[in-house]
Wavefront OBJ file of the C-alpha trace (Angstrom):
o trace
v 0.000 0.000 0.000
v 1.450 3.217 -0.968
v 1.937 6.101 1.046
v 1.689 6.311 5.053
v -1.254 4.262 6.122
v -3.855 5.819 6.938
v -4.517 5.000 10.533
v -1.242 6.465 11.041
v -2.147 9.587 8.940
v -5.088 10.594 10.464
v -4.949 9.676 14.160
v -7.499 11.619 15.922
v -6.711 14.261 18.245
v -9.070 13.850 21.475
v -10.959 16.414 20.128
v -12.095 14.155 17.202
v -13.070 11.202 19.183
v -16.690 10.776 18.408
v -17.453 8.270 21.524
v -18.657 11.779 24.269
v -18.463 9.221 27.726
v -14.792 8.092 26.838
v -13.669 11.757 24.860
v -14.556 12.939 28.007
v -12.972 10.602 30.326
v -9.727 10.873 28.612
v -10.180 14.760 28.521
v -10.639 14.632 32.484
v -7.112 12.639 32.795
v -5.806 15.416 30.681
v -5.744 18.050 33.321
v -5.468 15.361 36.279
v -3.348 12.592 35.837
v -4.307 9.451 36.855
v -3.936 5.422 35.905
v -6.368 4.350 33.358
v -7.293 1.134 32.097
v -8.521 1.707 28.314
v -11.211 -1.092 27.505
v -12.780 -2.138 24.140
v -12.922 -5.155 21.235
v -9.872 -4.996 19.064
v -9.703 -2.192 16.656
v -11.797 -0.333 17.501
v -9.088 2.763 18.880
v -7.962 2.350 22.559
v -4.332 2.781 20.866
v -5.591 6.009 19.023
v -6.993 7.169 21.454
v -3.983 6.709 24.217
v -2.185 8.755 22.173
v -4.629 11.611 21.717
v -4.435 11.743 25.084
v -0.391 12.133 25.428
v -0.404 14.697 22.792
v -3.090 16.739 24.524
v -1.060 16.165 27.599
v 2.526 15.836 27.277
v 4.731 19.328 25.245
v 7.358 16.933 24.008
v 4.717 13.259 23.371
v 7.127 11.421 21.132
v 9.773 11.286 24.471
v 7.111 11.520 27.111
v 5.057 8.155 25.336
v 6.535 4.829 26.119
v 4.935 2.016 23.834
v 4.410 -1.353 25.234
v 2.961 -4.218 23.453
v 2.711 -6.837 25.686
v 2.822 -9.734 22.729
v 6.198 -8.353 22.097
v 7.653 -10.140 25.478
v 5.351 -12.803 25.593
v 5.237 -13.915 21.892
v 8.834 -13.442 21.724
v 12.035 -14.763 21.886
v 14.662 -13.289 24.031
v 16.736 -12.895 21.672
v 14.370 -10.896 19.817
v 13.681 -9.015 22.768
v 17.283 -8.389 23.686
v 18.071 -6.581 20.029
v 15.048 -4.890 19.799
v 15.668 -0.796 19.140
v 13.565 0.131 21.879
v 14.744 -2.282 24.430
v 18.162 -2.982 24.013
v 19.526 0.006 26.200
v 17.620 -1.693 28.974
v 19.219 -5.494 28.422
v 23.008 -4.428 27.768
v 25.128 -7.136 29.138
v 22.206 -9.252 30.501
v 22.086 -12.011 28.294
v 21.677 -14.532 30.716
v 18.596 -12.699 31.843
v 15.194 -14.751 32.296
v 12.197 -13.628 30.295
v 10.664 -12.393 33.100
v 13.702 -10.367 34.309
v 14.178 -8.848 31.128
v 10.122 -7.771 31.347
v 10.272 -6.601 34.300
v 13.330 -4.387 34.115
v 12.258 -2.787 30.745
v 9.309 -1.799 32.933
v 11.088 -0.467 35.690
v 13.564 0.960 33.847
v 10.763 3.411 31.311
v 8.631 3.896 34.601
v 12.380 5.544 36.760
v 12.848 8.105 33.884
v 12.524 11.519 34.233
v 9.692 12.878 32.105
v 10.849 15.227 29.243
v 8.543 18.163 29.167
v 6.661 18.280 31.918
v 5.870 16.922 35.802
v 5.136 13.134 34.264
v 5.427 11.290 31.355
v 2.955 7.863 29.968
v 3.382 4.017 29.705
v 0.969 2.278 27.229
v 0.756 -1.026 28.161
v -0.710 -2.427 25.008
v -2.850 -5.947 24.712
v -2.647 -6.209 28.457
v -4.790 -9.295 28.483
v -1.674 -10.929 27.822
v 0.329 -10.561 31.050
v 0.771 -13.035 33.403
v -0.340 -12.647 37.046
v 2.810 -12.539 38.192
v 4.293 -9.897 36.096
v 0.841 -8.362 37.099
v 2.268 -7.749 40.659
v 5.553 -6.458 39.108
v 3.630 -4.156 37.528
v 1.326 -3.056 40.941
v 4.693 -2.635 42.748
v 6.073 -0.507 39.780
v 2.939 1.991 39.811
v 3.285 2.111 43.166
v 6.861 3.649 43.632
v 6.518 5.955 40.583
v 3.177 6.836 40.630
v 3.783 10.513 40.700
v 6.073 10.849 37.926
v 4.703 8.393 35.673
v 0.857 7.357 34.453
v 0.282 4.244 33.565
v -2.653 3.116 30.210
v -3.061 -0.047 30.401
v -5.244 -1.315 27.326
v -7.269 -3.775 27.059
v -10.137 -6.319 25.514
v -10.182 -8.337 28.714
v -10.057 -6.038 31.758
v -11.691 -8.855 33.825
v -7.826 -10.158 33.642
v -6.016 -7.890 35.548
v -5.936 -8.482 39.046
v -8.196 -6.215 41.273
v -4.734 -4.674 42.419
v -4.402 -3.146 39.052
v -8.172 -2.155 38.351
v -8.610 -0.679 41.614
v -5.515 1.819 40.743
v -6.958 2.572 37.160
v -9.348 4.989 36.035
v -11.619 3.062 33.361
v -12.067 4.463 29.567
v -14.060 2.217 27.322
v -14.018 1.903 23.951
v -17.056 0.315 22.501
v -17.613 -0.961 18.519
v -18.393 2.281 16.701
v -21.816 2.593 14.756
v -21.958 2.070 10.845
v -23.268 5.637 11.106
v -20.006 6.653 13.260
v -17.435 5.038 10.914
v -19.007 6.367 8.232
v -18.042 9.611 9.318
v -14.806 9.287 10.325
v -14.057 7.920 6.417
v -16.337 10.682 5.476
v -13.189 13.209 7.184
v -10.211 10.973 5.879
v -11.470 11.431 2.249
v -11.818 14.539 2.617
v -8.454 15.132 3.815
v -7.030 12.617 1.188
v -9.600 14.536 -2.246
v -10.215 11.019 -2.541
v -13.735 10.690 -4.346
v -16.361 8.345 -2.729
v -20.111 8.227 -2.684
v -22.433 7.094 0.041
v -22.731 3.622 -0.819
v -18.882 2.944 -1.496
v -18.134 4.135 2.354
v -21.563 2.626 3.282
v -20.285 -0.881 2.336
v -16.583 -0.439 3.762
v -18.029 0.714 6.996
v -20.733 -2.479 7.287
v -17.976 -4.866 6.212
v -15.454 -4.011 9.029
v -18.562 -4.509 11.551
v -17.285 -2.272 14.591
v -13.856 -2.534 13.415
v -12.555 1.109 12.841
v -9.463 -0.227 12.190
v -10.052 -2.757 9.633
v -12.767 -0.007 7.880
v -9.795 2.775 7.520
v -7.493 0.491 6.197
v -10.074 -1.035 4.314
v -11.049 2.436 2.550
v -7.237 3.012 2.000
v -6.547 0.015 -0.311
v -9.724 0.791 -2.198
v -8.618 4.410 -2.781
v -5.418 3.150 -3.878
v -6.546 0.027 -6.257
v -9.669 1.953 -7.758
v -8.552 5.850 -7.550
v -12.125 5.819 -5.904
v -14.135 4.616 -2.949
v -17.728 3.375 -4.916
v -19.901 0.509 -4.035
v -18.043 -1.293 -7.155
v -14.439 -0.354 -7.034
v -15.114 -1.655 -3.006
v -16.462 -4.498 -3.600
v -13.662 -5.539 -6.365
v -11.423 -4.414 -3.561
v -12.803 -6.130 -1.043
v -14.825 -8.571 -1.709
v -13.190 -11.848 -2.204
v -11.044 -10.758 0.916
v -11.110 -12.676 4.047
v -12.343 -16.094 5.456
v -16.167 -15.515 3.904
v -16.513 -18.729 2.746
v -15.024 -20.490 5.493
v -17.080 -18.243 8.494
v -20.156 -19.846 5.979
v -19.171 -23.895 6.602
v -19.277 -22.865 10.261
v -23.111 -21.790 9.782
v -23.834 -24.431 7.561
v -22.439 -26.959 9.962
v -23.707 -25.599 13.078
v -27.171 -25.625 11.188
v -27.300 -28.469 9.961
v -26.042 -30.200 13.627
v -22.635 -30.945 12.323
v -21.085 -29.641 15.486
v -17.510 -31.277 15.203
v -16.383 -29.788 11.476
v -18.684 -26.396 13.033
v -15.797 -27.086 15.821
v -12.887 -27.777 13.528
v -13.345 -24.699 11.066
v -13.445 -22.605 14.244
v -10.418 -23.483 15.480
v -8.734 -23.522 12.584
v -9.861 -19.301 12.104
v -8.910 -18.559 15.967
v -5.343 -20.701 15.399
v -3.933 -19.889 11.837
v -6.470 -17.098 10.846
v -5.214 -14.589 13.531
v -8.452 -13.734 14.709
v -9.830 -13.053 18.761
v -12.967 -14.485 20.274
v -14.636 -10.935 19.558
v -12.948 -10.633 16.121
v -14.670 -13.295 14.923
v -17.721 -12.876 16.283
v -18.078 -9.696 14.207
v -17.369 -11.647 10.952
v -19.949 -14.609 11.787
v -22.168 -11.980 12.696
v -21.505 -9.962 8.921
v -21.524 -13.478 6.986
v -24.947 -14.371 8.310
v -26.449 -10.774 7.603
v -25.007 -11.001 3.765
v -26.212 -13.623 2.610
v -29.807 -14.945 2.054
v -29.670 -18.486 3.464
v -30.804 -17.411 7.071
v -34.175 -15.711 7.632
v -35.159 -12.559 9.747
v -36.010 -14.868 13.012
v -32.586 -16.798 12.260
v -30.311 -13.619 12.080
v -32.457 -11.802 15.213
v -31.832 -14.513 17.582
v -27.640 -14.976 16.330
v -27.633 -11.666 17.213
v -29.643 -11.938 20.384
v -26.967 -14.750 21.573
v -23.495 -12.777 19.860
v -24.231 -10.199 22.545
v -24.812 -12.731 25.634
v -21.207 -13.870 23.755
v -19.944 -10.604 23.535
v -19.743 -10.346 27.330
v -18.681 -13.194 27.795
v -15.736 -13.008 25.692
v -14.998 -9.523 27.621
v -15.192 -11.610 30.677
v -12.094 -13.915 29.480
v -11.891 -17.724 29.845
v -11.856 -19.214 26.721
v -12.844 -17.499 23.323
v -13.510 -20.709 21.643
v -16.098 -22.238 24.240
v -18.377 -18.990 24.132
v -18.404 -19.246 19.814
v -19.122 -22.857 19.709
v -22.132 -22.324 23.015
v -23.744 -19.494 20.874
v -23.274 -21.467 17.483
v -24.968 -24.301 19.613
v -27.930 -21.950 20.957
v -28.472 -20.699 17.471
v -28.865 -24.126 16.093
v -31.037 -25.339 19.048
v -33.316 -22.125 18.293
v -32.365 -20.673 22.085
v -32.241 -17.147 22.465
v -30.426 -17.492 25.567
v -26.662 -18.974 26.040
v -26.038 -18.625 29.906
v -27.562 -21.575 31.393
v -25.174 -23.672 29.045
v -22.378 -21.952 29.944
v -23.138 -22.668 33.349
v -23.567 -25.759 33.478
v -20.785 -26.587 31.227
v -18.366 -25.196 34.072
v -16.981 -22.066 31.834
l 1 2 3 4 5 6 7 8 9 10 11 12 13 14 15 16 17 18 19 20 21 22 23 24 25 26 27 28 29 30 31 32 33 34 35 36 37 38 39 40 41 42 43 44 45 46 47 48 49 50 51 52 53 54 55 56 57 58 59 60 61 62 63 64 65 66 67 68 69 70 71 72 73 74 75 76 77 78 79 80 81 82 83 84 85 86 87 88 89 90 91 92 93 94 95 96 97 98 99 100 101 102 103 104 105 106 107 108 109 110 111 112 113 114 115 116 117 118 119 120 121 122 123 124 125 126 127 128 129 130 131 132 133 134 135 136 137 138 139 140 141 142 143 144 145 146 147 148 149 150 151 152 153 154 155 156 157 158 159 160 161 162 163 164 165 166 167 168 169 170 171 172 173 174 175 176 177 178 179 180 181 182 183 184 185 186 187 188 189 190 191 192 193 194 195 196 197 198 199 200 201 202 203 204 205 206 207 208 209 210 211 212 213 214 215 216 217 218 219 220 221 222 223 224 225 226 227 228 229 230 231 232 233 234 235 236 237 238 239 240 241 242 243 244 245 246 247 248 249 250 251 252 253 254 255 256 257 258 259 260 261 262 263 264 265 266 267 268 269 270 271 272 273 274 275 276 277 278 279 280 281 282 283 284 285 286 287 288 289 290 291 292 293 294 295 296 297 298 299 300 301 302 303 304 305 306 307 308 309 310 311 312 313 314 315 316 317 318 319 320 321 322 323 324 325 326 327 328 329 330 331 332 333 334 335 336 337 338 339 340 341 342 343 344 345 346 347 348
């Protein structure tokens, strides 16, 4: 893709965040410090909107921001972690260093600094639902001792993973799934900005495609500028249209339909293990499948989406991603409108 991407491009200043409860929330730690715990489904801008916060906040943001992404400890080597650019001032001469020695000192090591440009500087603890307990109670000790030099974003899908340690130190932001309507409108301002031509339909069908994910929708809008010059309903749909697990999201409905629950089971797995996606992630595609198509009825799609939000919290709630998709697939086949009791009983 050519040029800067847009998500990059056009970050939103706080200002421009169109959700008022968590604009304001953020706005409030502006002129008051404080921990925060940013919640939300993936993509949908706790990042973005961390660092419309440190730009509002901080003179100097680029020093006073320190990025990180949890999955870069725990989904890495230490090798990889060692002779990364932004830790390898930390881990000098500490190659014999556990894992979780290395973690830990790269924490307490950005937390010690001296802010840059003012009385405290940020750490954005990205994809937080990754971290172990126990580098959970590193981290309470760290925000402890330098809790009036340094403020602390820890962001999130799962807050109901941090220990009560944590949340009851953190201020909480959510982030919920923007509206068609909402999306719209922030592609509405990016084209804009780009002279990129579009008509109602083109960013009409980007937006409902990405289902909640702001993310996926601006990058989405992006490759279709750049392949058709244009953002229509057609030069989108040649863009976009064949892209993504579609037909395979389809064999799980089929399946689940038709009481095929173990190749239902196996196509799941096979999305959440080699297609990259989260419990919520996916939910929003099986939810986007079963509205484009024509094989499922108004009663069949009202009561999938009945049960996807019973899911939905659920899969905020943590355990295991997989259990809640294969319960609501269940439900839906059953005709239940309601998932709990299940889940209950099943132990999960």
């Amino acid at each position: 893709m050519e040029g800067p991407l847009w998500t990059d491009a056009h970050a939103p200043t706080l200002a421009e965040i169109r959700q008022d409860e968590a604009r304001e929330r953020l706005e409030r730690a502006v002129d008051e410090p404080m921990n925060i715990v940013v919640q939300g489904p993936s993509g949908v801008g706790k990042t973005a909107a961390t660092r419309a916060l440190t730009r509002a906040a901080h003179a100097d943001p680029e020093s006073d921001l320190i990025e990180i992404n949890v999955a870069d400890f725990f989904g890495r080597t230490k090798k990889e972690i060692r002779t990364d650019p932004r830790f390898e001032g930390f881990l000098q001469g500490r190659s014999r260093m556990a894992k979780r020695d290395m973690i830990n000192r790269v924490l307490k090591e950005s937390a010690s600094y001296a802010p840059m440009s003012g009385e405290y500087k940020t750490v954005l603890l990205d994809n937080a639902e990754s971290i172990r307990e126990d580098f959970q109670q590193a981290l309470r000790r760290v925000m402890e001792k330098h809790h009036r030099t340094t403020q602390f974003v820890i962001a999130t899908r799962q807050p109901s993973k941090l220990i009560a340690p944590i949340r009851s130190r953190c201020f909480p932001v959510r982030v919920r799934a923007p509206t068609t309507d909402e999306t719209i409108d922030v592609l509405e301002t990016i084209c804009e900005r780009e002279g990129v031509d579009y008509d109602a339909d083109g960013l009409e069908f980007v937006a409902s495609a990405a289902a909640g994910d702001l993310r996926a929708a601006i990058l989405s809008a992006q490759a279709t500028a750049v392949e058709g010059d244009e953002i229509t309903m057609s030069t989108a749909y040649e863009t976009l249209g064949e892209v993504g697990d579609d037909d395979a999201i389809r064999s799980v409905l089929a399946d689940a339909r038709a009481g095929d629950f173990a190749d239902a089971r196996g196509t799941l797995d096979d999305l959440l293990d080699e297609g990259g996606y989260d419990g919520e992630e996916l939910l929003r595609e099986i939810l986007r499948v079963a509205r484009s198509g024509s094989e499922y009825g108004g009663d069949d799609l009202a009561r999938l989406h009945v049960l996807a939000g019973e899911a939905s919290l659920d899969l905020v709630d943590g355990l295991d991603d997989r259990t809640h998709l294969v319960h609501l697939l269940a439900s839906w086949a059953a005709g239940r409108t309601d998932l709990r009791p299940p889940l209950r009983e099943a132990g999960a």
